[in-house]
VOVEX-880409 format. One record per residue (C-alpha): residue number from 1; residue in three letters; x, z, y. Coordinates in Angstrom, 2 decimals. Layout:
# residues N
<rec><vodo>NUM</vodo><torvo>ALA</torvo><X>X</X><Z>Z</Z><Y>Y</Y></rec>
...
***
This chain:
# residues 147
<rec><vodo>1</vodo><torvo>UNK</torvo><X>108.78</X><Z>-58.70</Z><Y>-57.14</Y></rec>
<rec><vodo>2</vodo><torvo>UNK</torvo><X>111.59</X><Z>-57.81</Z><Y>-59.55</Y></rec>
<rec><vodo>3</vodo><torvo>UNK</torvo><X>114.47</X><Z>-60.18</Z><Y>-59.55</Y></rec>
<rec><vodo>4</vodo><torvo>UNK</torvo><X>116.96</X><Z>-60.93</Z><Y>-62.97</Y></rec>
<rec><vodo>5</vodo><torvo>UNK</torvo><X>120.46</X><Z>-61.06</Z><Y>-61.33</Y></rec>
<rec><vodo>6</vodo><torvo>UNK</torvo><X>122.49</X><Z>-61.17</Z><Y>-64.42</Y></rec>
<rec><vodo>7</vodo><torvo>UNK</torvo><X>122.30</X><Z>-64.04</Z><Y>-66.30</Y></rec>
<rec><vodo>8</vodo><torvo>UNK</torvo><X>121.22</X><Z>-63.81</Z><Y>-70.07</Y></rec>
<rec><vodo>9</vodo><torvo>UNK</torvo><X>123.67</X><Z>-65.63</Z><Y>-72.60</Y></rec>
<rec><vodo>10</vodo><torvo>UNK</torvo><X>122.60</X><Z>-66.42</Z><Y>-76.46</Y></rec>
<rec><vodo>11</vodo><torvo>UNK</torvo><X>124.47</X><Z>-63.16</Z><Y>-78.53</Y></rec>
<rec><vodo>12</vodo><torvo>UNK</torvo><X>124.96</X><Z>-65.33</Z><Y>-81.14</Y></rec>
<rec><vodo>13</vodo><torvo>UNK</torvo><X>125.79</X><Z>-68.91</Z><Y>-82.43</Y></rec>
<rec><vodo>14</vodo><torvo>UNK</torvo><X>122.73</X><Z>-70.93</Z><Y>-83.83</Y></rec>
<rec><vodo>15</vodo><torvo>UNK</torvo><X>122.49</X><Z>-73.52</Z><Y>-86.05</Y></rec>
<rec><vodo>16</vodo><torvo>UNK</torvo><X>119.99</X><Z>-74.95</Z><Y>-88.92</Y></rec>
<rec><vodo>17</vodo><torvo>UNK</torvo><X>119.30</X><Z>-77.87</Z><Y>-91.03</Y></rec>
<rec><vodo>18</vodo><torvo>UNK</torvo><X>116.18</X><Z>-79.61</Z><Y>-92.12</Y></rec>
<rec><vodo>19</vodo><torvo>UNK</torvo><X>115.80</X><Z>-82.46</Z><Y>-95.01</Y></rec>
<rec><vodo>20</vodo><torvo>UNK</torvo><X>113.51</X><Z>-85.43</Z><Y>-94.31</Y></rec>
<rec><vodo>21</vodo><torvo>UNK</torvo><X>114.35</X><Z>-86.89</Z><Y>-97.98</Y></rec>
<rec><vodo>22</vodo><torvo>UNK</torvo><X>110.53</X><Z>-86.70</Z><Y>-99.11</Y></rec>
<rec><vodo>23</vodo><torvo>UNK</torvo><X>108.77</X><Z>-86.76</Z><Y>-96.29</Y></rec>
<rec><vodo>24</vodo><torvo>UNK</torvo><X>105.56</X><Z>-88.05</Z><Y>-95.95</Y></rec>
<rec><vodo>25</vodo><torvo>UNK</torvo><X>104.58</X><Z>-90.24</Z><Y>-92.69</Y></rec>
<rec><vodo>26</vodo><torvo>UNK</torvo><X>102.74</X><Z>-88.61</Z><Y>-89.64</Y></rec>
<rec><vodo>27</vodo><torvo>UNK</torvo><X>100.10</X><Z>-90.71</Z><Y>-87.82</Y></rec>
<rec><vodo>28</vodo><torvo>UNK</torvo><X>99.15</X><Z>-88.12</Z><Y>-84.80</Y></rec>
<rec><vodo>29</vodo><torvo>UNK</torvo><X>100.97</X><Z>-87.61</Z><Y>-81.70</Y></rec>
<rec><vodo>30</vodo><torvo>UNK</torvo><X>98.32</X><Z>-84.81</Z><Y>-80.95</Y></rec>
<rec><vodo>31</vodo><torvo>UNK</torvo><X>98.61</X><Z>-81.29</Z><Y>-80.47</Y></rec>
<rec><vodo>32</vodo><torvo>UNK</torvo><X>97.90</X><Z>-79.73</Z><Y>-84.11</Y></rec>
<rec><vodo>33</vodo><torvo>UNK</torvo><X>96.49</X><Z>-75.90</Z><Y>-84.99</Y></rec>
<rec><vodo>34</vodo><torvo>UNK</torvo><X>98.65</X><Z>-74.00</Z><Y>-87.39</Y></rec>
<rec><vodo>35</vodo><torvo>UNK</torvo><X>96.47</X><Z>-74.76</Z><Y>-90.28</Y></rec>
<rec><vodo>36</vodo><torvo>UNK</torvo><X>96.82</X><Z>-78.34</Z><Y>-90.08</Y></rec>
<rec><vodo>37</vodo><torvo>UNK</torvo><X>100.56</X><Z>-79.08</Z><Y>-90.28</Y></rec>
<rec><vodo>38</vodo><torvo>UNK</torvo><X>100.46</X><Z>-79.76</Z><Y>-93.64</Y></rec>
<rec><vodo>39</vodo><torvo>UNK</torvo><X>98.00</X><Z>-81.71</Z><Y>-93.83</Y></rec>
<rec><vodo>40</vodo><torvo>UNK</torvo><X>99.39</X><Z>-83.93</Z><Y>-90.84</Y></rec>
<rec><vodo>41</vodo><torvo>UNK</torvo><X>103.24</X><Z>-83.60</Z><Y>-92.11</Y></rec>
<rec><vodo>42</vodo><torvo>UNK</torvo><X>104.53</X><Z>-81.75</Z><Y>-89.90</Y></rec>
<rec><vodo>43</vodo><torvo>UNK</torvo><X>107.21</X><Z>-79.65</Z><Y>-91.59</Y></rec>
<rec><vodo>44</vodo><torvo>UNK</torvo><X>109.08</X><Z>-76.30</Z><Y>-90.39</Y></rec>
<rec><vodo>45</vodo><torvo>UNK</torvo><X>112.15</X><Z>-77.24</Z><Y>-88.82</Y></rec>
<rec><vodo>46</vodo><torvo>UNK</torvo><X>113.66</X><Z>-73.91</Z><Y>-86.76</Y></rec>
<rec><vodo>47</vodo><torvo>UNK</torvo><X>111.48</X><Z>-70.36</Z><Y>-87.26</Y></rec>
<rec><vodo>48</vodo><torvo>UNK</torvo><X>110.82</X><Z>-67.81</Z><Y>-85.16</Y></rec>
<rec><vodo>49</vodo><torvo>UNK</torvo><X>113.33</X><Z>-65.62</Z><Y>-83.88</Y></rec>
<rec><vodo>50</vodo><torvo>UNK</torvo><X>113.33</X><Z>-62.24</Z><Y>-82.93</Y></rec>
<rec><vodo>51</vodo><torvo>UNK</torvo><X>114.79</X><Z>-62.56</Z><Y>-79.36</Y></rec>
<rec><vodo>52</vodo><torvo>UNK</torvo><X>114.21</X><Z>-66.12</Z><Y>-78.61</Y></rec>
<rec><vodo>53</vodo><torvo>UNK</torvo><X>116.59</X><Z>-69.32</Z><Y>-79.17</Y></rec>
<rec><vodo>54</vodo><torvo>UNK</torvo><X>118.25</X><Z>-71.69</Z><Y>-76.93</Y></rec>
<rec><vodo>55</vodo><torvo>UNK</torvo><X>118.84</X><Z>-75.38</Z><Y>-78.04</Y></rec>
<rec><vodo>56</vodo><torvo>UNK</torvo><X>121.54</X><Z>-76.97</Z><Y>-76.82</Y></rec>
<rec><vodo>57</vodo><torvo>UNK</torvo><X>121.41</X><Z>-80.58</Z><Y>-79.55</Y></rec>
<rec><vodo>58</vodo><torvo>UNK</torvo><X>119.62</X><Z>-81.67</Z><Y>-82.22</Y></rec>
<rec><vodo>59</vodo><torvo>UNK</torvo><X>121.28</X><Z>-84.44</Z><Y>-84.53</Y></rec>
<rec><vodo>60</vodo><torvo>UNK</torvo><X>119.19</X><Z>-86.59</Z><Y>-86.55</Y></rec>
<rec><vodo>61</vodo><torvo>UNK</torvo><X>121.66</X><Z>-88.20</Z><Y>-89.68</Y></rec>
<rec><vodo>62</vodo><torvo>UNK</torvo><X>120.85</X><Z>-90.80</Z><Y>-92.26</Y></rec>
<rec><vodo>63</vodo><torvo>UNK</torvo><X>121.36</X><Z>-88.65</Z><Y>-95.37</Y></rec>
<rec><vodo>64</vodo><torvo>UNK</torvo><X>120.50</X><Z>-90.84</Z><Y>-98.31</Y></rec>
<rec><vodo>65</vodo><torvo>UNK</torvo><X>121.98</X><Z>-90.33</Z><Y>-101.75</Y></rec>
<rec><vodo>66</vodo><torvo>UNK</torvo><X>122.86</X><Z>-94.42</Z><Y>-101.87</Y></rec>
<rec><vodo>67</vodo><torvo>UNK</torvo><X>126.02</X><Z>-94.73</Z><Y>-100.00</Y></rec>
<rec><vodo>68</vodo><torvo>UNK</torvo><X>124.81</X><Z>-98.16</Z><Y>-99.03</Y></rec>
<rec><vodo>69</vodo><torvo>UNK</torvo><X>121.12</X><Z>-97.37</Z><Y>-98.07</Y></rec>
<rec><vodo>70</vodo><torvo>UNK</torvo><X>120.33</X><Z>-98.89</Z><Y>-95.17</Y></rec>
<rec><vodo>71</vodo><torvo>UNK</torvo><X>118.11</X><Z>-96.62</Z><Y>-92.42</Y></rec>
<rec><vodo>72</vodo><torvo>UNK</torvo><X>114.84</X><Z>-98.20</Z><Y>-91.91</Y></rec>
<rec><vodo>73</vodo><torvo>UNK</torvo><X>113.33</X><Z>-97.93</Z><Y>-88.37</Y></rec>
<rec><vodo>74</vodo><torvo>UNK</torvo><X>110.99</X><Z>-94.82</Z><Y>-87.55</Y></rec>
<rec><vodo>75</vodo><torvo>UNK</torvo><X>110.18</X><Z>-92.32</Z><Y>-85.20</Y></rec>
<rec><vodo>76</vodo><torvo>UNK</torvo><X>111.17</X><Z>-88.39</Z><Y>-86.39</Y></rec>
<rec><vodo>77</vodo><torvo>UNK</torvo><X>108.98</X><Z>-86.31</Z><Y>-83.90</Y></rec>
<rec><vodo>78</vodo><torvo>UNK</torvo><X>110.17</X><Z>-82.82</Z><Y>-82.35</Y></rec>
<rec><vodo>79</vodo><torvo>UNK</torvo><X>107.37</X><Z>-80.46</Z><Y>-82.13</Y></rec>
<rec><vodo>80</vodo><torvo>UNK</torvo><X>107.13</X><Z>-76.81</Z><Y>-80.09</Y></rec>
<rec><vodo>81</vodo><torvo>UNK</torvo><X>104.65</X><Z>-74.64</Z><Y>-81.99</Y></rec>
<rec><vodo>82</vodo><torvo>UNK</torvo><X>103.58</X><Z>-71.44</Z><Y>-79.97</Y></rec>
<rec><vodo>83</vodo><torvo>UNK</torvo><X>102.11</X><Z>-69.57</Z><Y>-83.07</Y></rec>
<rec><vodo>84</vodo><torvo>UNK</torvo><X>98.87</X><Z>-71.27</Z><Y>-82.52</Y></rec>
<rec><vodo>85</vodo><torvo>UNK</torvo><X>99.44</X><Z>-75.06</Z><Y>-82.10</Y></rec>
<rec><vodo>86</vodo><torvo>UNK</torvo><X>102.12</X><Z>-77.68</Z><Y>-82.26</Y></rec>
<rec><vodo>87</vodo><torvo>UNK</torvo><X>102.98</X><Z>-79.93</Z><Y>-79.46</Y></rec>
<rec><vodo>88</vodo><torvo>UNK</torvo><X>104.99</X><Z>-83.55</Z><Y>-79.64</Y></rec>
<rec><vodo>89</vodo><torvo>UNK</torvo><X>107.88</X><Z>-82.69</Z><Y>-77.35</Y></rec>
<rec><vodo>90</vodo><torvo>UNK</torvo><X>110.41</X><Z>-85.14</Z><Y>-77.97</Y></rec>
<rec><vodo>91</vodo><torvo>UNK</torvo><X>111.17</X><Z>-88.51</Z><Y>-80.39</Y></rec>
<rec><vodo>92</vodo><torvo>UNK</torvo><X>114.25</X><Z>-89.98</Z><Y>-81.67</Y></rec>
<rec><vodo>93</vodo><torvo>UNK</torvo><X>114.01</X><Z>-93.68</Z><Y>-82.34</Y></rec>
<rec><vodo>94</vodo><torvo>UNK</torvo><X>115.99</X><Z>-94.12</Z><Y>-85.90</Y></rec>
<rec><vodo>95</vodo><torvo>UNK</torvo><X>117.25</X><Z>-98.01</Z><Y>-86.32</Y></rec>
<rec><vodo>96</vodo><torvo>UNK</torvo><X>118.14</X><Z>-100.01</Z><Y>-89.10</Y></rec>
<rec><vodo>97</vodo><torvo>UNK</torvo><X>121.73</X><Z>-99.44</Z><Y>-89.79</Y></rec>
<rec><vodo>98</vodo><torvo>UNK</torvo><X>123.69</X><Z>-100.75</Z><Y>-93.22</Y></rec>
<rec><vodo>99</vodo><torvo>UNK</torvo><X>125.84</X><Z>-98.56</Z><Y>-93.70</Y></rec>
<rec><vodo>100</vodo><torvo>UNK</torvo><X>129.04</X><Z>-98.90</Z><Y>-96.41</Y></rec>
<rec><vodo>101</vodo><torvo>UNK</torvo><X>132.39</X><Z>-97.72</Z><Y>-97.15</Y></rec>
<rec><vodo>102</vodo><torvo>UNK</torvo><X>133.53</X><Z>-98.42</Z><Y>-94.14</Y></rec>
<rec><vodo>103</vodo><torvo>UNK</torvo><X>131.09</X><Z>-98.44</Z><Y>-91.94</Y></rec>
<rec><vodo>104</vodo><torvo>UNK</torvo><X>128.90</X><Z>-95.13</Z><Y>-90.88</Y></rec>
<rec><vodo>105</vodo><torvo>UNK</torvo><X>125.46</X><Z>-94.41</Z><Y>-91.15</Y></rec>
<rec><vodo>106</vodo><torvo>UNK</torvo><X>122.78</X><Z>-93.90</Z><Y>-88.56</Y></rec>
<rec><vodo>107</vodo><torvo>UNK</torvo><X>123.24</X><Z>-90.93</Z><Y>-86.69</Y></rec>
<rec><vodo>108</vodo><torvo>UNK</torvo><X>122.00</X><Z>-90.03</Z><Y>-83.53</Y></rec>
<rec><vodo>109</vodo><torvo>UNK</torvo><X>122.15</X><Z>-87.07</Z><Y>-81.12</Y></rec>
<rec><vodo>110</vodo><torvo>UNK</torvo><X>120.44</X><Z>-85.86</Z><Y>-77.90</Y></rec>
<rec><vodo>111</vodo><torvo>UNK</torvo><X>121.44</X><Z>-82.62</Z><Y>-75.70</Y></rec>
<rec><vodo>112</vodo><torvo>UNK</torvo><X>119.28</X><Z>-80.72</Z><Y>-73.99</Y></rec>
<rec><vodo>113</vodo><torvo>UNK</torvo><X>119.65</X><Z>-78.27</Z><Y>-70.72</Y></rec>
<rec><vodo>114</vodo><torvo>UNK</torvo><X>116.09</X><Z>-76.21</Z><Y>-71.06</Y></rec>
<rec><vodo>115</vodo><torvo>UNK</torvo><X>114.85</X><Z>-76.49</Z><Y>-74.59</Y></rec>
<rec><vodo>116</vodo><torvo>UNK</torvo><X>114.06</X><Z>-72.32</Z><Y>-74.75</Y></rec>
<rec><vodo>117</vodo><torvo>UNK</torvo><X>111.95</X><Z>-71.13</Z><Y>-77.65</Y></rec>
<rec><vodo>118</vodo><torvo>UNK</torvo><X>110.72</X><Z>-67.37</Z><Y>-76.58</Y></rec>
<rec><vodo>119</vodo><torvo>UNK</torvo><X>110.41</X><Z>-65.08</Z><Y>-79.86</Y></rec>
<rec><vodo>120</vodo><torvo>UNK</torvo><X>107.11</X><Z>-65.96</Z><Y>-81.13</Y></rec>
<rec><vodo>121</vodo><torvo>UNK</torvo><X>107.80</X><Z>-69.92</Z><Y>-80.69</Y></rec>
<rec><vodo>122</vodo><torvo>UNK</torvo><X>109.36</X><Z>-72.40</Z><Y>-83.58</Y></rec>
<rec><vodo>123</vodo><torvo>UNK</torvo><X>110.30</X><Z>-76.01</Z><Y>-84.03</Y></rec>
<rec><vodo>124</vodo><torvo>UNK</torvo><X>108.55</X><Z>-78.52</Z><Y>-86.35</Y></rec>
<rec><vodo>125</vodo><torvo>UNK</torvo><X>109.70</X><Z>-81.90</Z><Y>-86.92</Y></rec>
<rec><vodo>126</vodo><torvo>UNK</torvo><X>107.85</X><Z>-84.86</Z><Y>-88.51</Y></rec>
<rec><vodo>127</vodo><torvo>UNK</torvo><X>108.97</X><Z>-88.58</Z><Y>-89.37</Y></rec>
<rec><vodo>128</vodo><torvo>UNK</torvo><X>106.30</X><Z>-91.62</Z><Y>-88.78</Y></rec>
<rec><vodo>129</vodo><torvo>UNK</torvo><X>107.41</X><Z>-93.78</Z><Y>-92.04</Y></rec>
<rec><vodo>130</vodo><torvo>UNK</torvo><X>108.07</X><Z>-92.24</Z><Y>-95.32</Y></rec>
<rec><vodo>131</vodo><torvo>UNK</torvo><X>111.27</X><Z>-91.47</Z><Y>-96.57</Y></rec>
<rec><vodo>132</vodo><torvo>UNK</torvo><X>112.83</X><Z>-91.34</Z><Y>-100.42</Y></rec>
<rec><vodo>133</vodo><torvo>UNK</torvo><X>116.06</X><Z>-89.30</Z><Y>-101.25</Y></rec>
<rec><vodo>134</vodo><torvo>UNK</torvo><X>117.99</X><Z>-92.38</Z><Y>-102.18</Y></rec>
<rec><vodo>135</vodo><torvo>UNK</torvo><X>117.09</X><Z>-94.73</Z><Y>-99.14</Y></rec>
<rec><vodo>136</vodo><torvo>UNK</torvo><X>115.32</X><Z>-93.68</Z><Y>-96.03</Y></rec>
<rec><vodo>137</vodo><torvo>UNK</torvo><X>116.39</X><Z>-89.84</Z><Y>-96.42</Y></rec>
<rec><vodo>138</vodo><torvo>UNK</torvo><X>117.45</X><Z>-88.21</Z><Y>-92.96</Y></rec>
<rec><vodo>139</vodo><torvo>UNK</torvo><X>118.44</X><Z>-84.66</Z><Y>-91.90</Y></rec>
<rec><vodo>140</vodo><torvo>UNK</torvo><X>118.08</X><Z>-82.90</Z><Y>-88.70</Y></rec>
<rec><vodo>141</vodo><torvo>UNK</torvo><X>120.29</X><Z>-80.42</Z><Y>-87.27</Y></rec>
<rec><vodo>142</vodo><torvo>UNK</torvo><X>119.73</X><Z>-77.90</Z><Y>-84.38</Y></rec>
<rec><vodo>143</vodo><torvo>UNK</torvo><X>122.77</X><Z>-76.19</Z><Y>-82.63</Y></rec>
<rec><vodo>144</vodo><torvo>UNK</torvo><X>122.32</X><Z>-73.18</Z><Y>-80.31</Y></rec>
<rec><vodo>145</vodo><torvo>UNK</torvo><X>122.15</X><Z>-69.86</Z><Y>-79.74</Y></rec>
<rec><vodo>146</vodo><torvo>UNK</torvo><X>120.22</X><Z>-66.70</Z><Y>-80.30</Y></rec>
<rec><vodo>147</vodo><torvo>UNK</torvo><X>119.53</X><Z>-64.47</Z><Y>-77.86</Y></rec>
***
């Protein structure tokens, strides 16, 4: 059996961002084939790559165009597809927060130590309440590397 004894780094820095400011709600937790993202609203968050992708945080920001929209509570889902289905992988609770002039607006982050997506793999995300540009909008960023 073959054994890797040099570690593999990402080549180059990663990093995309995704707008939940029309989003529709999504009511499954389920795996879901290709052809049925849409329908469910489950939207394309990170594509394929052509070596692969390491993700080290995704950030999930209150992004409304009212500077005084308040969040409101929801889920936005994390989804690994493999090319063939998509699987619910992770959640980040979003919670009411007013923001103003002077005080910020939701954001949240989470790190992660083994989120790997091989070449043919990509990232979905969904939200479970609607959102409107100038209210409940939300974007969500992925930092990384490419490999």
């Amino acid at each position: 059996m073959s054994t890797n004894t040099h570690p593999i780094f990402p080549a180059t820095p990663y990093a995309i961002t995704a707008n939940l400011s029309a989003a529709t709600a999504c009511t499954t937790r389920g795996p879901t084939a290709t052809a049925g993202l849409a329908a469910a609203n489950i939207l394309a968050f990170v594509p394929v790559s052509t070596s692969g992708l390491r993700i080290d945080r995704i950030t999930v920001q209150a992004s409304s165009t009212a500077i005084t929209a308040p969040t409101a509570p929801k889920l936005v889902g994390l989804w690994r597809h493999e090319g063939t289905k998509a699987y619910l992988i992770d959640e980040f609770q979003v919670t009411l927060v007013t923001p103003s002039t002077t005080v910020p607006c939701f954001t949240l982050s989470k790190t992660y130590t083994t989120l790997i997506l091989p070449a043919a793999f990509s990232l979905y995300m969904s939200t479970t309440v609607t959102t409107t540009a100038n209210t409940t909008a939300l974007t969500v960023s992925a930092f990384g590397g490419a490999y």
